[in-house]
Gaussian input, Z-matrix of N, CA and C with variables (Angstrom, degrees):
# hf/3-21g

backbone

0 1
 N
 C     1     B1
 C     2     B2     1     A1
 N     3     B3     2     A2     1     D1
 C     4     B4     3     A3     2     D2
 C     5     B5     4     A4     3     D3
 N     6     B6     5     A5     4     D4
 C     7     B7     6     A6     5     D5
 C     8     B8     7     A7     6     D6
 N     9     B9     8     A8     7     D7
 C    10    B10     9     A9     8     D8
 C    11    B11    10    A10     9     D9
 N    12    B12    11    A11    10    D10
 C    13    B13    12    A12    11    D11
 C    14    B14    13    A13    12    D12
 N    15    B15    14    A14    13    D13
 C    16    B16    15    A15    14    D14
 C    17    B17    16    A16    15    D15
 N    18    B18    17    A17    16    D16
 C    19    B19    18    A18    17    D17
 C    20    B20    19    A19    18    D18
 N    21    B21    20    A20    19    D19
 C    22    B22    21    A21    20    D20
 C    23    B23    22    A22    21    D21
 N    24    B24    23    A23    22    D22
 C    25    B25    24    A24    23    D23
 C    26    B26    25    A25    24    D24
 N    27    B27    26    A26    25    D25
 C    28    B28    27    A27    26    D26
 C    29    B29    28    A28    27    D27
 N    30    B30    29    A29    28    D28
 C    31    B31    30    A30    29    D29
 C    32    B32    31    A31    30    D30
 N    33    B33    32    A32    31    D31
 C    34    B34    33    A33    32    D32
 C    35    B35    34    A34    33    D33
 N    36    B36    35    A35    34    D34
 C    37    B37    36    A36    35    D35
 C    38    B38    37    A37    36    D36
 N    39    B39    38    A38    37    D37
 C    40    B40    39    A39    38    D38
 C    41    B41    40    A40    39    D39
 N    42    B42    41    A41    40    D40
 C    43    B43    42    A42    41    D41
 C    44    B44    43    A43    42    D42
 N    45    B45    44    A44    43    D43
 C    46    B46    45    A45    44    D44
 C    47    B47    46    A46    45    D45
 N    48    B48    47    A47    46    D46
 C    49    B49    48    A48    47    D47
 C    50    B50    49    A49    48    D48
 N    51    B51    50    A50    49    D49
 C    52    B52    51    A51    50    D50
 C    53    B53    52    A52    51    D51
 N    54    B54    53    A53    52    D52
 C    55    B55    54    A54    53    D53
 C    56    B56    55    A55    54    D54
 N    57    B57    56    A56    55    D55
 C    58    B58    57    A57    56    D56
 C    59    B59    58    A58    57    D57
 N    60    B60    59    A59    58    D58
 C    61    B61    60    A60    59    D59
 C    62    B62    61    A61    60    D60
 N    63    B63    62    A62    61    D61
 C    64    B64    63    A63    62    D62
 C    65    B65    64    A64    63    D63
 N    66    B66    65    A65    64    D64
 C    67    B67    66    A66    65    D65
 C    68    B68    67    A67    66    D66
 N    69    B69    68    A68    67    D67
 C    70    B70    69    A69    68    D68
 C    71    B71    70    A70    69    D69
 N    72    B72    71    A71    70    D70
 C    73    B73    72    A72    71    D71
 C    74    B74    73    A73    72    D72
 N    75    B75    74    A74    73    D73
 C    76    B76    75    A75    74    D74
 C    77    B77    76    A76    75    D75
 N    78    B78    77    A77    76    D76
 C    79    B79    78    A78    77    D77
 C    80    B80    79    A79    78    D78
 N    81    B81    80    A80    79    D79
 C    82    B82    81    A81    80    D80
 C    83    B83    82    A82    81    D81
 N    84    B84    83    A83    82    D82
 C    85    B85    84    A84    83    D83
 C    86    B86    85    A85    84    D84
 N    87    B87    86    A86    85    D85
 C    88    B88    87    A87    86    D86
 C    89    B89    88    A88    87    D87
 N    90    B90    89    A89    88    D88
 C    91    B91    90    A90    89    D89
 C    92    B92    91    A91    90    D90
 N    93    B93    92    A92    91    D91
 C    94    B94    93    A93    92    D92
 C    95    B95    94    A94    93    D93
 N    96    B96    95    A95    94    D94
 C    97    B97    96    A96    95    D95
 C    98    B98    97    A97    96    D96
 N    99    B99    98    A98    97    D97
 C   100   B100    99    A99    98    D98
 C   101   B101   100   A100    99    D99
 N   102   B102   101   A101   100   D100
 C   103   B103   102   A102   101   D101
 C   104   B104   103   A103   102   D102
 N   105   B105   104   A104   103   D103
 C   106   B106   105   A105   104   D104
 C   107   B107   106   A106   105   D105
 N   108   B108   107   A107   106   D106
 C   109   B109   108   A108   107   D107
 C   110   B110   109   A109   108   D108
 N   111   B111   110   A110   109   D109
 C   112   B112   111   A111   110   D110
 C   113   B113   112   A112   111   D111
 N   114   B114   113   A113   112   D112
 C   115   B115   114   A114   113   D113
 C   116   B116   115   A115   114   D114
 N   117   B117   116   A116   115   D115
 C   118   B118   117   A117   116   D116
 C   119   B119   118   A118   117   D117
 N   120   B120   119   A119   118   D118
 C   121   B121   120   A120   119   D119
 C   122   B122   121   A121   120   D120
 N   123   B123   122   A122   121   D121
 C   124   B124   123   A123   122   D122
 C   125   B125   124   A124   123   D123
 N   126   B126   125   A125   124   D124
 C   127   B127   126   A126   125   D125
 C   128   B128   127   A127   126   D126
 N   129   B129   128   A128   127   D127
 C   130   B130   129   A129   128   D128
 C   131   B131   130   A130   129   D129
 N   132   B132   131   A131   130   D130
 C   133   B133   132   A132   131   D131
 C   134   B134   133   A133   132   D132
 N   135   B135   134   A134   133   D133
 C   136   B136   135   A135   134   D134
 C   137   B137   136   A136   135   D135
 N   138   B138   137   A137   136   D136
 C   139   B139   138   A138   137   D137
 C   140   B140   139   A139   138   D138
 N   141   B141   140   A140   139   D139
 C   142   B142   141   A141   140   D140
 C   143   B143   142   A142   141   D141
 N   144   B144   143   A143   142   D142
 C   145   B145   144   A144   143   D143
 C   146   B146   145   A145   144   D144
 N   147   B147   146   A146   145   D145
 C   148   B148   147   A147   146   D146
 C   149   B149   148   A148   147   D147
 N   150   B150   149   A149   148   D148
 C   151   B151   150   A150   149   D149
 C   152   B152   151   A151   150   D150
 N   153   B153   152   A152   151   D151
 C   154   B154   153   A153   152   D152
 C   155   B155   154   A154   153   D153
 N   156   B156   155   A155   154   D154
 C   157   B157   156   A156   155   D155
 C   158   B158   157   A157   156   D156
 N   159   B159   158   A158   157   D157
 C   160   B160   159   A159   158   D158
 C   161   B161   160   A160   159   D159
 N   162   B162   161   A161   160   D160
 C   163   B163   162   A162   161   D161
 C   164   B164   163   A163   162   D162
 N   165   B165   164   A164   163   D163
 C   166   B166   165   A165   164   D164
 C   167   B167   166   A166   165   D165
 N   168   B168   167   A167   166   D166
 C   169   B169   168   A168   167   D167
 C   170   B170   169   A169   168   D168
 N   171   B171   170   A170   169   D169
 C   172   B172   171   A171   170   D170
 C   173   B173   172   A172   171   D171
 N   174   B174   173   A173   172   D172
 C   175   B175   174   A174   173   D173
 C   176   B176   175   A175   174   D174
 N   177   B177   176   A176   175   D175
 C   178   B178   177   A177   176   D176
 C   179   B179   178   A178   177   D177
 N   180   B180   179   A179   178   D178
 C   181   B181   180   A180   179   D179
 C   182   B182   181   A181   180   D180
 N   183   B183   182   A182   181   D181
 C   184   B184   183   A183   182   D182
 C   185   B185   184   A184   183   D183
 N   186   B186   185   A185   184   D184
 C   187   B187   186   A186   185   D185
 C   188   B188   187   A187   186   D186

   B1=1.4381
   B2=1.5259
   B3=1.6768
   B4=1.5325
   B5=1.4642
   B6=1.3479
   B7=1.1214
   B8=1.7843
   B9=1.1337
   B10=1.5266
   B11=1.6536
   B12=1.7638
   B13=1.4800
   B14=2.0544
   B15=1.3455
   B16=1.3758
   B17=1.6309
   B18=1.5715
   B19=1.5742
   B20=1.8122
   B21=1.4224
   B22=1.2596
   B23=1.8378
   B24=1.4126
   B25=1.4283
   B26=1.6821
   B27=1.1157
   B28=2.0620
   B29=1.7451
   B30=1.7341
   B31=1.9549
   B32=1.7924
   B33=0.7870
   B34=1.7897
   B35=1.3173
   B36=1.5504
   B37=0.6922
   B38=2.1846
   B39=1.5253
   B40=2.1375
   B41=1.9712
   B42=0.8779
   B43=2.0129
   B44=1.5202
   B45=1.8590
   B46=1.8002
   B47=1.7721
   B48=1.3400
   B49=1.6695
   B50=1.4337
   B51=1.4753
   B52=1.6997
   B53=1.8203
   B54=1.3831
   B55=2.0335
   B56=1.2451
   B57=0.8901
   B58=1.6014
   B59=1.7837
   B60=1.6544
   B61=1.7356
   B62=1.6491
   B63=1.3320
   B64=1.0988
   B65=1.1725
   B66=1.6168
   B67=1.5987
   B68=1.5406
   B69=1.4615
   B70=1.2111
   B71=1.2334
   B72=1.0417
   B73=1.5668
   B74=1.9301
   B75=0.9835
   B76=1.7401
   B77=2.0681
   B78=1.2241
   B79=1.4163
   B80=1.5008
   B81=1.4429
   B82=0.8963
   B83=1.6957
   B84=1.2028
   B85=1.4388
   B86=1.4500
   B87=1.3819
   B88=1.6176
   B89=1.5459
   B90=0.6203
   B91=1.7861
   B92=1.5875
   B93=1.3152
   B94=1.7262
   B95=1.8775
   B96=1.3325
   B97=0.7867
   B98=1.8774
   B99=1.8153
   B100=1.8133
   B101=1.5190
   B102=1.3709
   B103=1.3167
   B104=1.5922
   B105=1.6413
   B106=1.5138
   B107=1.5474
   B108=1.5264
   B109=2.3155
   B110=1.3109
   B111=1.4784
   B112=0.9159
   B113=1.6693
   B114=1.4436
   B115=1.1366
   B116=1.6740
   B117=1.0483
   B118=1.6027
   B119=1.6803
   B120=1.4700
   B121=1.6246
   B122=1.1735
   B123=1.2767
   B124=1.2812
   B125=2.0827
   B126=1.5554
   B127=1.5123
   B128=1.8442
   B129=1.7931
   B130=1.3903
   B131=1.2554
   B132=2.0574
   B133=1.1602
   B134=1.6108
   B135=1.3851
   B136=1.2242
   B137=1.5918
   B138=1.1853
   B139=1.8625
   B140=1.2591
   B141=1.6722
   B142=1.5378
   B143=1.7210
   B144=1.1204
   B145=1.8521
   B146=1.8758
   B147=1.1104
   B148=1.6886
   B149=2.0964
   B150=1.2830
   B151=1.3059
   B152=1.6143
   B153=1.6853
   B154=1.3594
   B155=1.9808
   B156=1.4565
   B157=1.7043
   B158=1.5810
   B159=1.3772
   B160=1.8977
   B161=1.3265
   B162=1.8500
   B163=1.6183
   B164=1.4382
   B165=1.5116
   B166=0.9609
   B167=1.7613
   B168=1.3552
   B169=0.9950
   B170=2.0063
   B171=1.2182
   B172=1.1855
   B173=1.4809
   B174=1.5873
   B175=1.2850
   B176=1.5943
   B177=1.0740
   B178=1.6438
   B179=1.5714
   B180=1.8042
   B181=1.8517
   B182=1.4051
   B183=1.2590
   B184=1.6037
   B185=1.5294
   B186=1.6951
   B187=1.4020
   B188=1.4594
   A1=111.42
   A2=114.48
   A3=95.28
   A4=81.99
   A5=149.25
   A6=151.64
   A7=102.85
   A8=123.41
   A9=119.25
   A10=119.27
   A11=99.70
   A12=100.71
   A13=107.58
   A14=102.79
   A15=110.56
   A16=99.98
   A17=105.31
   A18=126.35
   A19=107.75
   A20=94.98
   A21=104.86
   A22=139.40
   A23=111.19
   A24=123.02
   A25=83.41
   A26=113.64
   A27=103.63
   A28=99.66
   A29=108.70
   A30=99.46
   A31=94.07
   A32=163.93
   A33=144.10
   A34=106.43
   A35=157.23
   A36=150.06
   A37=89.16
   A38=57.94
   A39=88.46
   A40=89.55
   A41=114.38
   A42=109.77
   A43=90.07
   A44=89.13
   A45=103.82
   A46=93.61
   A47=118.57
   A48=101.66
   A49=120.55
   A50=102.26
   A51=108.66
   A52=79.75
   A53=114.73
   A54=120.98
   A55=86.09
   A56=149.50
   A57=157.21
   A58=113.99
   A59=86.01
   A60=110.20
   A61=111.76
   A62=125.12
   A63=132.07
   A64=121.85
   A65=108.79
   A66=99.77
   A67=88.56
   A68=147.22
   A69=136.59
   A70=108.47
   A71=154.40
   A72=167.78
   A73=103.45
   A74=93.34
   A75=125.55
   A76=88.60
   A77=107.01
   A78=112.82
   A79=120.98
   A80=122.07
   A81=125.29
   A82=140.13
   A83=89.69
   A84=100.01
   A85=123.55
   A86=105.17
   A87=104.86
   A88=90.57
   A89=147.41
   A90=163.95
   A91=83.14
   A92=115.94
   A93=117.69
   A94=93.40
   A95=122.81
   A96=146.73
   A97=94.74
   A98=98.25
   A99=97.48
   A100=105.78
   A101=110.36
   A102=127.52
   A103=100.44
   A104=96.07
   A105=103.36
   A106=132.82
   A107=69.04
   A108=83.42
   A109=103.71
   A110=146.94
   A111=129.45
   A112=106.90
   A113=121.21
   A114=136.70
   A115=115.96
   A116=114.54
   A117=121.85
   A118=110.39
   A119=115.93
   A120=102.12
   A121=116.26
   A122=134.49
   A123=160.30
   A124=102.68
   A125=112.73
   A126=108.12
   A127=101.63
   A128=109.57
   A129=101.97
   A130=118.76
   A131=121.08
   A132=112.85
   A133=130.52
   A134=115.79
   A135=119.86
   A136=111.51
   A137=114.63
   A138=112.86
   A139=108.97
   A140=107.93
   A141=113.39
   A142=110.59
   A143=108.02
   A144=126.58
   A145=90.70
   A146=111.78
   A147=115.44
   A148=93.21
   A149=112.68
   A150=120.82
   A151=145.10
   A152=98.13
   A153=152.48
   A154=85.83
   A155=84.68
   A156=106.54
   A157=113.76
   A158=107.51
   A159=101.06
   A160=101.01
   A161=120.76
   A162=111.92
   A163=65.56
   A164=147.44
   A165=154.69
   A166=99.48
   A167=129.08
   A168=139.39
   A169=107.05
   A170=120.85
   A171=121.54
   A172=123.03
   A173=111.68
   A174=134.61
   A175=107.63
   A176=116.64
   A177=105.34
   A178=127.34
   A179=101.51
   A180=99.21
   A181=90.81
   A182=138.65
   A183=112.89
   A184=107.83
   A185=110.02
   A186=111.77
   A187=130.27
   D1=-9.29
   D2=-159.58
   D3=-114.89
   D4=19.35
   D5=166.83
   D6=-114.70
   D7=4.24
   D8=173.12
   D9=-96.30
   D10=115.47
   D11=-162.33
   D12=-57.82
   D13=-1.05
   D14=-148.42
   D15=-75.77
   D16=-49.70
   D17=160.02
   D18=-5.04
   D19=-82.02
   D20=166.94
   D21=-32.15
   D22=-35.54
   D23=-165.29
   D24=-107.96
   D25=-43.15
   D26=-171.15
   D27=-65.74
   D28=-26.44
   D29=177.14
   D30=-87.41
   D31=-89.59
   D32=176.54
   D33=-11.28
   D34=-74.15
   D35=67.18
   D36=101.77
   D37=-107.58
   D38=-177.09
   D39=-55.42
   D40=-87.79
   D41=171.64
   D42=11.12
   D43=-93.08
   D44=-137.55
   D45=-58.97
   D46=-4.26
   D47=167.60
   D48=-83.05
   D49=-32.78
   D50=-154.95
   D51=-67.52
   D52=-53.15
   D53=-177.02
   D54=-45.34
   D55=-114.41
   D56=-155.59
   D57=7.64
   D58=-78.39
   D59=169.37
   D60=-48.22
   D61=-42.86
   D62=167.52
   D63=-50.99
   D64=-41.51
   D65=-165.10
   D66=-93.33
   D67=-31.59
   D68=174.64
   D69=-78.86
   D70=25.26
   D71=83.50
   D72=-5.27
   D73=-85.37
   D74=-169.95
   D75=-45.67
   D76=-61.37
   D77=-177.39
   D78=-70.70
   D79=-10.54
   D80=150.80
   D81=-76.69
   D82=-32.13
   D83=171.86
   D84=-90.44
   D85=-1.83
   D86=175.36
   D87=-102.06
   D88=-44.01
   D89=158.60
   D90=-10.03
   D91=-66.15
   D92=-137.76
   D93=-102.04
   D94=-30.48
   D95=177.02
   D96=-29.80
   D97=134.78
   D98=-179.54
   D99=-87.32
   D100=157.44
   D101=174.57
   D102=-66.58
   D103=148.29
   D104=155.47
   D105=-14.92
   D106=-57.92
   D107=-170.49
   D108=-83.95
   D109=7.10
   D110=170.13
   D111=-96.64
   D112=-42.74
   D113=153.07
   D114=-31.54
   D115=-67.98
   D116=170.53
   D117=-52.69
   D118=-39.31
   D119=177.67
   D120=-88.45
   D121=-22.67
   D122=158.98
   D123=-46.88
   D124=-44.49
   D125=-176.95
   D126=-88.63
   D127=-23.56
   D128=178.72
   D129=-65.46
   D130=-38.44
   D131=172.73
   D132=-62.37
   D133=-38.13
   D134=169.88
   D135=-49.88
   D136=-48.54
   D137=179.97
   D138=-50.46
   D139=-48.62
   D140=-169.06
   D141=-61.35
   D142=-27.87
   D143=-164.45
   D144=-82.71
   D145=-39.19
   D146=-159.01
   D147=-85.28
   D148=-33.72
   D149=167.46
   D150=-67.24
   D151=-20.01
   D152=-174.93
   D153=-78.73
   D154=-80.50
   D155=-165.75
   D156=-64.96
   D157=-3.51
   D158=172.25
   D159=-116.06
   D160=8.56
   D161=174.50
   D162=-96.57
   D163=-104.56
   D164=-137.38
   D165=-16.00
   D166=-79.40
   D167=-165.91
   D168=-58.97
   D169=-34.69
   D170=168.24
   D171=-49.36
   D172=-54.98
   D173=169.20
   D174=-63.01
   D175=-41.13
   D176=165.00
   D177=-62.41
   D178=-28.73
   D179=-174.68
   D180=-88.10
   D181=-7.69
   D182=-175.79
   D183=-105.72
   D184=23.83
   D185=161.13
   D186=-68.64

């Protein structure tokens, strides 16, 4: 194996694949990746839910 020129071209080889997968990796996830505005309504509901849950809990300690 350590005299086989082949060694060499199967590690380039393995490279220009692992780059490949990588870069269709990268393009996939910006692809699927959410818009702004879904992100932004997505952080408004959580505030509204976290605002919800400290009247909730307020109104419970002044029982």
């Amino acid at each position: 194996m350590y005299g086989n020129s082949n060694s060499c071209h199967s590690c380039g080889s393995f490279l220009m694949g692992a780059a490949a997968g990588m870069a269709a990796g990268a393009v996939m996830g910006m692809t699927m990746a959410p818009s702004s505005r879904q992100i932004k309504r997505t952080a408004h509901r959580a505030a509204r839910r976290v605002n919800e849950a400290i009247d909730h809990l307020a109104d419970a300690m002044d029982m």
